[in-house]
C-alpha positions in Angstrom: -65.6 9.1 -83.4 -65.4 12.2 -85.8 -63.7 11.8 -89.3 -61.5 14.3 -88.4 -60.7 12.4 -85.3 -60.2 9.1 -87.0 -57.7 10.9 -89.5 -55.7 12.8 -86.7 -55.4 9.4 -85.2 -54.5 7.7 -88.1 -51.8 9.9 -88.5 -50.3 10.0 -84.9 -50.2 6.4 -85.6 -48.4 6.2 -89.0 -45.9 8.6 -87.2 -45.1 6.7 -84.4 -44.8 3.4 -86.5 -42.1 5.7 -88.9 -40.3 6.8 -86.0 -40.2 2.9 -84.6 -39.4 1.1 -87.9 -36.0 3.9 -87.8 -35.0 2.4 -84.3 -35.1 -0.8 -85.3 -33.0 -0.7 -88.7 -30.7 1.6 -86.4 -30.4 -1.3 -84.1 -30.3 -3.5 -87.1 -27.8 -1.8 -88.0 -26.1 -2.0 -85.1 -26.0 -5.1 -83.9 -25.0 -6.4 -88.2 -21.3 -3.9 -87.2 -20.8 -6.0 -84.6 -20.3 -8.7 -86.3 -17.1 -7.3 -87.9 -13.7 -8.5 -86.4 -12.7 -5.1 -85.0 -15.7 -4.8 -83.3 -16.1 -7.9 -82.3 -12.7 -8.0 -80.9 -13.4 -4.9 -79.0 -16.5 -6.4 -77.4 -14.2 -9.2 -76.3 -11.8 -6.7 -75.0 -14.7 -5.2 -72.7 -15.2 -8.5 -71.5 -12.0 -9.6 -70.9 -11.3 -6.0 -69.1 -14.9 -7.0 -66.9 -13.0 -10.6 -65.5 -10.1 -8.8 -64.4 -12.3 -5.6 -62.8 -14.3 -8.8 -61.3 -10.8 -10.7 -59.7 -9.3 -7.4 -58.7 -13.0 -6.5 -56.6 -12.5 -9.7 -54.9 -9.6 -9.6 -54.0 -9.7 -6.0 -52.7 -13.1 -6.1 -51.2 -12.7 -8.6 -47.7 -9.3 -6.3 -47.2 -11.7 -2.7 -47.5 -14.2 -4.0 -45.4 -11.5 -5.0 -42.8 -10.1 -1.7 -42.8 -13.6 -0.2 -42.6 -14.3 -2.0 -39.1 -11.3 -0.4 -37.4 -12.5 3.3 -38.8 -14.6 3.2 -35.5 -14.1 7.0 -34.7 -14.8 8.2 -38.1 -17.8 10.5 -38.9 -21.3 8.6 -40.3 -21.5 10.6 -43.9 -17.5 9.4 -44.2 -18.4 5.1 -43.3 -21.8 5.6 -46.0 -19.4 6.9 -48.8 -17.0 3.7 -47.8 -20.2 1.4 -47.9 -21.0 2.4 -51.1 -18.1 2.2 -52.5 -17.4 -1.4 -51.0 -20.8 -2.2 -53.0 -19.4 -0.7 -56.3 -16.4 -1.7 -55.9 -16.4 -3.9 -59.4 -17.9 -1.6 -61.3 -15.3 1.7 -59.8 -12.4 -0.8 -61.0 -14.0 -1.2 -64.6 -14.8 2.3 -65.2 -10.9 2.6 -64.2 -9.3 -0.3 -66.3 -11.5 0.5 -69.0 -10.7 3.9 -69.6 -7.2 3.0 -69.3 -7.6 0.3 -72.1 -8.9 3.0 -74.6 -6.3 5.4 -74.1 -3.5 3.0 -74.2 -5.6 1.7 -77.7 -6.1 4.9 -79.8 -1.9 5.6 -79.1 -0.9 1.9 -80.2 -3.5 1.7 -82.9 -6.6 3.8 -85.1 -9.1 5.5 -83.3 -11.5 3.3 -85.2 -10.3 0.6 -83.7 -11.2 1.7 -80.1 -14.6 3.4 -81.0 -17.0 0.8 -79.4 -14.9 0.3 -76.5 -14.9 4.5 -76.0 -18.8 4.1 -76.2 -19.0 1.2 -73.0 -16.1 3.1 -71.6 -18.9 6.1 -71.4 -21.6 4.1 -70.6 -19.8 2.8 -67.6 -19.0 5.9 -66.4 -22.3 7.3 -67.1 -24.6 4.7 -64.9 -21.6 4.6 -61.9 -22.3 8.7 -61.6 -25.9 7.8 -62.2 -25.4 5.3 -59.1 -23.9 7.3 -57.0 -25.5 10.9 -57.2 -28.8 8.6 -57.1 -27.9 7.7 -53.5 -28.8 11.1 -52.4 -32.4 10.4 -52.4 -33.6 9.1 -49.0 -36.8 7.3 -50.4 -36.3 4.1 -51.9 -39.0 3.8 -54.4 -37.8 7.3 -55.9 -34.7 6.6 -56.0 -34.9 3.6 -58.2 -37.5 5.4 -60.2 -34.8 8.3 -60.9 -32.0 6.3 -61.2 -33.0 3.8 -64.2 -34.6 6.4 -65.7 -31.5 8.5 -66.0 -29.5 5.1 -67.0 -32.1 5.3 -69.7 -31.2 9.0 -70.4 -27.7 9.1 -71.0 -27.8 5.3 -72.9 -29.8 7.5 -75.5 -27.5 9.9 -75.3 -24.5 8.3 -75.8 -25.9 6.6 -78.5 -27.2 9.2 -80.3 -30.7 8.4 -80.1 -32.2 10.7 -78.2 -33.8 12.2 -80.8 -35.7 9.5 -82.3 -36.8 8.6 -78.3 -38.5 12.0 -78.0 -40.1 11.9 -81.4 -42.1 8.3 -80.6 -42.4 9.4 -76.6 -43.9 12.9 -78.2 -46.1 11.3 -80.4 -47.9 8.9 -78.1 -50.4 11.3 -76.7 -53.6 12.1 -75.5 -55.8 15.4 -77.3 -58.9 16.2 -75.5 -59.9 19.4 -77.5 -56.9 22.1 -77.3 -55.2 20.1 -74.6 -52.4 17.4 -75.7 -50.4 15.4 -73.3 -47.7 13.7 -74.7 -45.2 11.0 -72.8 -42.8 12.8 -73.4 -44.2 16.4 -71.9 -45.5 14.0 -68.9 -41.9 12.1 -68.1 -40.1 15.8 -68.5 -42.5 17.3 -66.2 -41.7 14.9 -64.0 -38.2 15.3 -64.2 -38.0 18.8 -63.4 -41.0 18.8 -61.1 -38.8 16.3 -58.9 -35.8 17.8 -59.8 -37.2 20.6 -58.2 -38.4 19.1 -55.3 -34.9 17.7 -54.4 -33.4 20.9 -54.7 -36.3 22.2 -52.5 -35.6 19.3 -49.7 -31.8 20.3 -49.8 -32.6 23.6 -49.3 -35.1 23.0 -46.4 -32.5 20.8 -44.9 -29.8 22.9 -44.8 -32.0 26.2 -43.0 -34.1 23.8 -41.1 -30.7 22.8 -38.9 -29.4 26.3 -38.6 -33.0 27.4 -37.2 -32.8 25.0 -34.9 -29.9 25.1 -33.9 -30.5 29.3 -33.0 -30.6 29.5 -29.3 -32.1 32.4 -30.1 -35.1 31.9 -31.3 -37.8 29.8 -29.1 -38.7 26.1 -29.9 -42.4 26.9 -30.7 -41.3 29.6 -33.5 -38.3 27.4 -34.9 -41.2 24.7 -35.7 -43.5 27.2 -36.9 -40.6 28.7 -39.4 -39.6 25.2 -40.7 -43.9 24.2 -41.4 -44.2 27.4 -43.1 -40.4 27.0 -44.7 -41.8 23.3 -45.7 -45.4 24.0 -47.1 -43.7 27.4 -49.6 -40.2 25.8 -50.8 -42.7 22.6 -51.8 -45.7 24.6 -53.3 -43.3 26.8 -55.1 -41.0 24.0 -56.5 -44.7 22.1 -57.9 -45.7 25.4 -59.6 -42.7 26.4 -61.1 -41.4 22.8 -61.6 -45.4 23.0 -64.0 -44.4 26.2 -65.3 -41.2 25.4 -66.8 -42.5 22.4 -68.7 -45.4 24.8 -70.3 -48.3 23.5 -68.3 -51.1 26.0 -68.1 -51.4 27.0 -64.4 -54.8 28.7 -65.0 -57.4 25.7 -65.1 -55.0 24.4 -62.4 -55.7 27.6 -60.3 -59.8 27.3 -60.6 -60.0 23.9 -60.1 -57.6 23.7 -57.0 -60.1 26.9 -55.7 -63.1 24.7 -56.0 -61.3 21.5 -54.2 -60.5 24.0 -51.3 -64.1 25.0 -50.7 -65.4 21.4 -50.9 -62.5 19.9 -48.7 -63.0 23.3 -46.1 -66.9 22.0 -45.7 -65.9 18.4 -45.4 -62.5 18.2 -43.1 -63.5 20.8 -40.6 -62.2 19.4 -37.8 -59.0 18.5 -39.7 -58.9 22.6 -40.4 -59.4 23.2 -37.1 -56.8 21.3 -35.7 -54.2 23.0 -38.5 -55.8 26.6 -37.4 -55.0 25.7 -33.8 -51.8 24.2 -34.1 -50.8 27.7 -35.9 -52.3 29.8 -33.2 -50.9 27.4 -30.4 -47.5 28.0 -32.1 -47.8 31.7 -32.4 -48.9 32.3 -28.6 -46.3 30.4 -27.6 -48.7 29.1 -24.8 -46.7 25.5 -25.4 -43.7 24.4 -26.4 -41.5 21.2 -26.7 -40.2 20.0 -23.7 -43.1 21.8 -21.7 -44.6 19.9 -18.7 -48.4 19.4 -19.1 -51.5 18.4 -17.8 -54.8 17.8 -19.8 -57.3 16.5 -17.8 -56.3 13.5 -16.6 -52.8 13.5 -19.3 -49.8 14.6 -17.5 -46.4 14.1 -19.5 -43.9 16.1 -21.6 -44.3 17.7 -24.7 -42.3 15.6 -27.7 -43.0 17.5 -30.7 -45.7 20.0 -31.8 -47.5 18.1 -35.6 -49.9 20.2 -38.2 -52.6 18.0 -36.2 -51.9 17.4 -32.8 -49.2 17.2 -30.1 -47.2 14.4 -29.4 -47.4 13.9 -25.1 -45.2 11.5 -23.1 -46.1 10.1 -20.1 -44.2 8.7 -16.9 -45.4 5.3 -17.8 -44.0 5.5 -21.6 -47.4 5.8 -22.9 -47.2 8.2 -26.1 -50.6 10.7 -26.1 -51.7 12.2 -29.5 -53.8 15.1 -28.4 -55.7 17.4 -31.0 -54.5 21.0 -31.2 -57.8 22.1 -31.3 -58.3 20.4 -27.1 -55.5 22.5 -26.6 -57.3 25.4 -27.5 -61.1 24.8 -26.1 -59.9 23.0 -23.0 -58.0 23.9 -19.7 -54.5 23.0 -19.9 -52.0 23.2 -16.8 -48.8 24.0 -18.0 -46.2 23.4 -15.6 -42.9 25.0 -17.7 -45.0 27.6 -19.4 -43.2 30.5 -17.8 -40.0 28.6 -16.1 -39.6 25.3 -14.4 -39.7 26.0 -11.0 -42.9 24.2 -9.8 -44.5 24.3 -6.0 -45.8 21.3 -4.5 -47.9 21.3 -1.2 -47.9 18.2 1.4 -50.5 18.3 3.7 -50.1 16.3 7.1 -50.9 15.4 11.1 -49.8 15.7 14.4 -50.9 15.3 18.0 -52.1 18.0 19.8 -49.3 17.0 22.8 -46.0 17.5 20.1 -44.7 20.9 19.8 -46.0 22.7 16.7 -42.9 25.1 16.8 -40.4 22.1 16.4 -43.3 20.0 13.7 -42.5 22.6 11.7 -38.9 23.1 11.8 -38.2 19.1 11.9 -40.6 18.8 8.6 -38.9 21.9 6.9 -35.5 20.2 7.7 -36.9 16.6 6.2 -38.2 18.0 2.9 -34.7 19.9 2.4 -32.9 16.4 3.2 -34.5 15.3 -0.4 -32.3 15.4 -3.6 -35.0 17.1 -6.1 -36.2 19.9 -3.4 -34.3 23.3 -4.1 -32.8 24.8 -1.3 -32.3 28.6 -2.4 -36.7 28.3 -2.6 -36.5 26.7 0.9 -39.5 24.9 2.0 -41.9 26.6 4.4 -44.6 24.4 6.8 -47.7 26.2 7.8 -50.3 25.7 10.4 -53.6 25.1 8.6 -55.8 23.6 11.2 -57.2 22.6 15.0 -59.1 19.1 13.1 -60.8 16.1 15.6 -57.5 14.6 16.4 -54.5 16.6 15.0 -53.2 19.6 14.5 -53.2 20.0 10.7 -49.9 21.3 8.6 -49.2 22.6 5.2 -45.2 21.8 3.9 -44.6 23.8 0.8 -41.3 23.0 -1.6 -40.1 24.1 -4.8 -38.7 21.5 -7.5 -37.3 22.7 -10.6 -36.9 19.5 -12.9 -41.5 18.4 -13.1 -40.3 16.2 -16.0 -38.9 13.6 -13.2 -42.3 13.3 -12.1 -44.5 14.5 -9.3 -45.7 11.9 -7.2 -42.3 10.2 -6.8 -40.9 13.2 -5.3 -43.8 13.8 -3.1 -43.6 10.5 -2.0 -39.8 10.8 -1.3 -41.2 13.7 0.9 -43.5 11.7 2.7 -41.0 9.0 3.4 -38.4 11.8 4.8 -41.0 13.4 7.2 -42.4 9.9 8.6 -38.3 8.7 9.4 -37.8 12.3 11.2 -40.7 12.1 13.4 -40.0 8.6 14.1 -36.7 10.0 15.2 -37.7 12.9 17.3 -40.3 11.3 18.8 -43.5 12.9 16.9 -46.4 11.2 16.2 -49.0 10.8 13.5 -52.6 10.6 15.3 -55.3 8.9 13.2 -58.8 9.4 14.7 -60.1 7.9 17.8 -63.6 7.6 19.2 -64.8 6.9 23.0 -68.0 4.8 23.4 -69.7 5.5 27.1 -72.6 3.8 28.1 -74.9 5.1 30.4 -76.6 4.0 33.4 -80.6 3.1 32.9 -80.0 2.1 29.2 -81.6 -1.1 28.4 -77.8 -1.9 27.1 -75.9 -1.0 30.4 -78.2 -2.9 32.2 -77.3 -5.9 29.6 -73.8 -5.2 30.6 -74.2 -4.6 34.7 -76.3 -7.9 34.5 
């Protein structure tokens, strides 16, 4: 290590070591003026106040959860706010008697006299708004992470120490040349960075359920505006979130261009599959809901991912296909246009029954099933003379292929074999006539 080094260090040291010997003779300090009989009797106060917060929760509590369980028609958001108020219940009722206790203090006696009870009477107040504006965050880990760090924060601040804080946080830091990070620059770029992310997640929220609940607009380009919406509102709230804490962007901007080159020769396919899904979105070629078959996949569309599209078979089975497949490969898309969806049955009948009545007994029998549409009527077509029947076509439309294909074929089949049972038609299967002649070594076996 340099000389100059050593002495830069030596005197970010000798700083920090100032700033930490003043905390401690403030808390010194402190904690000897409690020891005075006003104070002390205050501290008791709180305490006191705390027992009867504590009896009044219990007693209140089983009697607000009772009368939560009959709120059975209420909305969701309404029952959460009840929850966690039944948690905080203790805590609500000391915030309330304290306060109380101060005011009814400074106009019966000197404000002096009430000063340290003013201060917890803050502090309570402080970390129950803390609690409750913390609940807002979905993730859990975040959430505590924010939440006793901004107990923290205002127990500085109400103390008056907040000051001092940021003078030891700023002066434990790391100099590599012109560049210094401090603690304190990292925990406030935190802060805002994530302060701008949650404004950036409410935001996204809040236009994400209007576009999707525009009729107007088609599902493919609703989840294409909320991925686009998602990737900006995030990006921008990172950069600016960086900028307002006075983190150079530059170095940031060069090195971020060379992790995109390596990453685009390394994760092709991954960039692939995000190419495709944008073109697959844009085309419109599939949607959610769509009814689908890829190769040998045949199911519904559940949602359309930066990666791949989530396909649901009859069976339950959940199919993660790569957007790119969609792309490269041939894809049967049974909804692309509308729902309506022909289905041919192909089938068999004697050469004595007559083909004029085949025909209108099997149209008759496919129109007697629930899912076959009767404004498409079904039509039955001669095909074929074959070995042993006289081969038929019976064409039906269905407008619902989510419900499945072969069961409604099968419902078909069913219908057409208990009509011609009915009317007498039958249902050759193929026949073959041995002769043997006369002179063959096995005739004369058999005349013998």
């Amino acid at each position: 290590m340099e000389p100059d080094e050593q002495q830069d260090l030596a005197a970010q040291v000798g700083d920090i070591y100032e700033v930490g010997q003043g905390l401690i003779g403030q808390a010194q300090a402190f904690l000897e003026s409690l020891l005075r009989p006003w104070n002390a009797y205050q501290i008791a106060i709180a305490f006191g106040v705390f027992a009867v917060a504590h009896l009044i929760a219990k007693l209140i509590a089983p009697r607000l959860h009772d009368w939560m369980r009959t709120r059975d028609g209420w909305p969701k958001w309404r029952l959460r706010i009840l929850l966690v108020i039944h948690k905080r219940l203790r805590g609500i009722v000391f915030v309330a008697l304290i306060w109380m206790t101060v005011a009814i203090m400074r106009e019966v006696t000197w404000p002096s006299r009430s000063y340290l009870l003013a201060v917890i009477s803050n502090l309570a107040l402080a970390w129950l708004i803390v609690t409750f504006a913390t609940r807002l965050i979905g993730n859990r880990f975040i959430r505590t992470l924010v939440r006793y760090g901004a107990w923290s924060w205002v127990t500085l601040r109400i103390l008056g120490l907040t000051d001092q804080a940021e003078q030891l946080l700023d002066g434990i830091a790391l100099e590599v040349g012109d560049f210094r990070l401090s603690v304190w620059v990292l925990l406030h770029a935190v802060f805002i960075v994530g302060l701008f992310f949650f404004v950036a997640r409410f935001v996204l929220r809040t236009i994400s359920a209007r576009i999707q609940a525009n009729e107007d607009i088609s599902p493919s380009m609703r989840v294409l505006v909320v991925k686009f919406l998602q990737i900006a509102l995030y990006g921008i709230a990172f950069f600016v979130g960086l900028k307002a804490v006075g983190f150079d962007l530059t170095g940031l901007a060069v090195l971020s261009g060379a992790i995109g080159i390596g990453l685009g020769f390394g994760l092709q396919k991954v960039v692939s599959n995000l190419v495709s899904g944008v073109i697959i979105l844009f085309d419109k070629s599939i949607k959610p809901g769509d009814v689908i078959t890829v190769g040998e996949t045949f199911g519904w569309i559940n949602s359309l991912g930066a990666r791949y599209v989530s396909i649901t078979t009859r069976d339950g089975r959940e199919y993660l296909i790569p957007n790119e497949d969609l792309i490269t490969t041939q894809v049967i898309n049974w909804s692309h246009s509308n729902d309506f969806v022909r289905l041919d049955i192909f089938f068999g009948t004697a050469y004595g029954d007559n083909p004029h009545e085949v025909r209108r007994i099997a149209i008759a029998a496919a129109k007697s099933v629930d899912r076959v549409l009767t404004f498409q009527p079904p039509v039955c077509h001669i095909v074929g003379f074959g070995d042993s029947s006289v081969d038929y076509v019976l064409r039906f439309w269905i407008k619902d292929p989510t419900g499945g294909l072969t069961n409604i074929r099968g419902n078909v089949y069913l219908a057409l074999w208990d009509a011609f049972a009915e009317n007498g038609i039958s249902i050759p299967f193929p026949q073959r006539e041995v002769k043997v002649l006369e002179g063959s070594q096995l005739g004369t076996k058999v005349i013998d």
